[in-house]
C-alpha positions as CSV (number, residue, x, y, z in Angstrom):
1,X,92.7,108.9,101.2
2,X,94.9,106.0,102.2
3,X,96.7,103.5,100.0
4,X,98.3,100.5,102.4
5,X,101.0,98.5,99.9
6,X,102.2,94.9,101.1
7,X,103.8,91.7,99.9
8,X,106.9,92.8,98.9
9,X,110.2,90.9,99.6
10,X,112.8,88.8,98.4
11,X,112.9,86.5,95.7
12,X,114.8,84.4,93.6
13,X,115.0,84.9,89.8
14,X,111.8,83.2,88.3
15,X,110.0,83.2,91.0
16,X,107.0,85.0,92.2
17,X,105.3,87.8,94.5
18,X,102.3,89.2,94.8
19,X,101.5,93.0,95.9
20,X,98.3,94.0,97.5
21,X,97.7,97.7,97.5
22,X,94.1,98.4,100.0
23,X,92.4,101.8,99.8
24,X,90.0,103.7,101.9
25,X,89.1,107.1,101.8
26,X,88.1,106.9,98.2
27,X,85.1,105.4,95.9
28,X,86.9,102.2,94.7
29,X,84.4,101.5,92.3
30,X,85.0,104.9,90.2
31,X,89.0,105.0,89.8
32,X,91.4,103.3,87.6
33,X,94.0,102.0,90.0
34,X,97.5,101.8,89.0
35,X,101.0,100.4,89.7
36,X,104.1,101.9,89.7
37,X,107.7,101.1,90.1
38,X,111.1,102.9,90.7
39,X,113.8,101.3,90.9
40,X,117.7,102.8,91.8
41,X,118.4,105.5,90.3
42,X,115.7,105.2,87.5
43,X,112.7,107.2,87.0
44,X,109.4,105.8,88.7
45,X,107.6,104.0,85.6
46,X,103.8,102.6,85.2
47,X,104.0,99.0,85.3
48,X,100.0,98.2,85.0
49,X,96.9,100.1,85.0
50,X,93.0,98.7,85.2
51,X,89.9,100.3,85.2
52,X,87.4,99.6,87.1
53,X,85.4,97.7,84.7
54,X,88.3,95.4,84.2
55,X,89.9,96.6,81.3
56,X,94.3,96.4,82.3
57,X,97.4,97.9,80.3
58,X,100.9,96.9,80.9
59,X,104.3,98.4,80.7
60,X,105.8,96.4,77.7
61,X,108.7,94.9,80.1
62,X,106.3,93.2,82.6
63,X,103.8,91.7,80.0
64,X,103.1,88.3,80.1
65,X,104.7,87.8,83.2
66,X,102.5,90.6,85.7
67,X,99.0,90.6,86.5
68,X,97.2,93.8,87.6
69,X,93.6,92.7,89.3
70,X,90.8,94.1,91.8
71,X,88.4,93.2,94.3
72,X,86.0,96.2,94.2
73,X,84.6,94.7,97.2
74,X,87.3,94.6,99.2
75,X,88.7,98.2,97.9
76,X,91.6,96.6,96.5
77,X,94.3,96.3,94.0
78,X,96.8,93.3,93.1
79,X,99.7,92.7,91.5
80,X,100.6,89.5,90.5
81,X,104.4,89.2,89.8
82,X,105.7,85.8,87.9
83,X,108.7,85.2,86.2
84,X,110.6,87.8,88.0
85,X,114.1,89.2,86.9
86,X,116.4,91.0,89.0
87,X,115.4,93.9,86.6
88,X,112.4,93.5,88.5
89,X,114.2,94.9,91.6
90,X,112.5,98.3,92.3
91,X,110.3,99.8,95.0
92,X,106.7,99.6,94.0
93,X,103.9,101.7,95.0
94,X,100.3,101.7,94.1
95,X,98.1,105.2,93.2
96,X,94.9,106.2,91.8
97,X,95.2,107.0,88.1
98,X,95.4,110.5,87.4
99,X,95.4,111.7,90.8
100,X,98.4,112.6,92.9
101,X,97.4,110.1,95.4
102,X,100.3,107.6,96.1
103,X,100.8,105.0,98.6
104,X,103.8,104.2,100.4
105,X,106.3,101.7,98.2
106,X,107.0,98.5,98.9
107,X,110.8,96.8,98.3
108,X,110.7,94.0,95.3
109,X,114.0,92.5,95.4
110,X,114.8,89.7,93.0
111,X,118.3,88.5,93.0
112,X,120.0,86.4,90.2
């Protein structure tokens, strides 16, 4: 099982990113995929879940403002970042829900 995470970077405050998290190895179709975040010194947190019928959950500090999406055809996962604070700063990595199947992180900077 791999899980390839891109579009991080740098941003300004309110601006935008958005994460692409491609799997192989795995049937898409049958597994809730998942964000996560960590950022220094904190404990990694869920930011966004969503199932594969399309059904999505947010942290609370992210709603409104992030987007969790798939395209089962292409075997992967987005996450659409708007509105972004510099609390937003964090490595983010995406994972299959309830497995221990991570992929590697990648850097969200915003600065203020």
């Amino acid at each position: 099982v791999q899980l390839q995470a891109s579009g991080g970077g740098l941003v300004q405050a309110g601006g935008s990113l958005r994460l692409s998290c491609a799997a192989s190895g795995i049937i898409f179709n049958n597994n809730v995929m998942a964000w996560y975040r960590q950022a220094p010194g904190k404990q990694r947190e869920l930011v966004a879940t969503m199932t594969s019928s399309g059904s999505t959950n947010y942290a609370d500090s992210v709603k409104g403002r992030f987007t969790i999406s798939r395209d089962n055809a292409k075997n992967t996962v987005y996450l659409q970042m708007a509105s972004l604070k510099p609390e937003d700063t964090a490595v983010y990595y995406c994972k299959i829900y309830g497995t221990d199947y991570w992929g590697k992180g990648t850097q969200v900077t915003v600065s203020s």
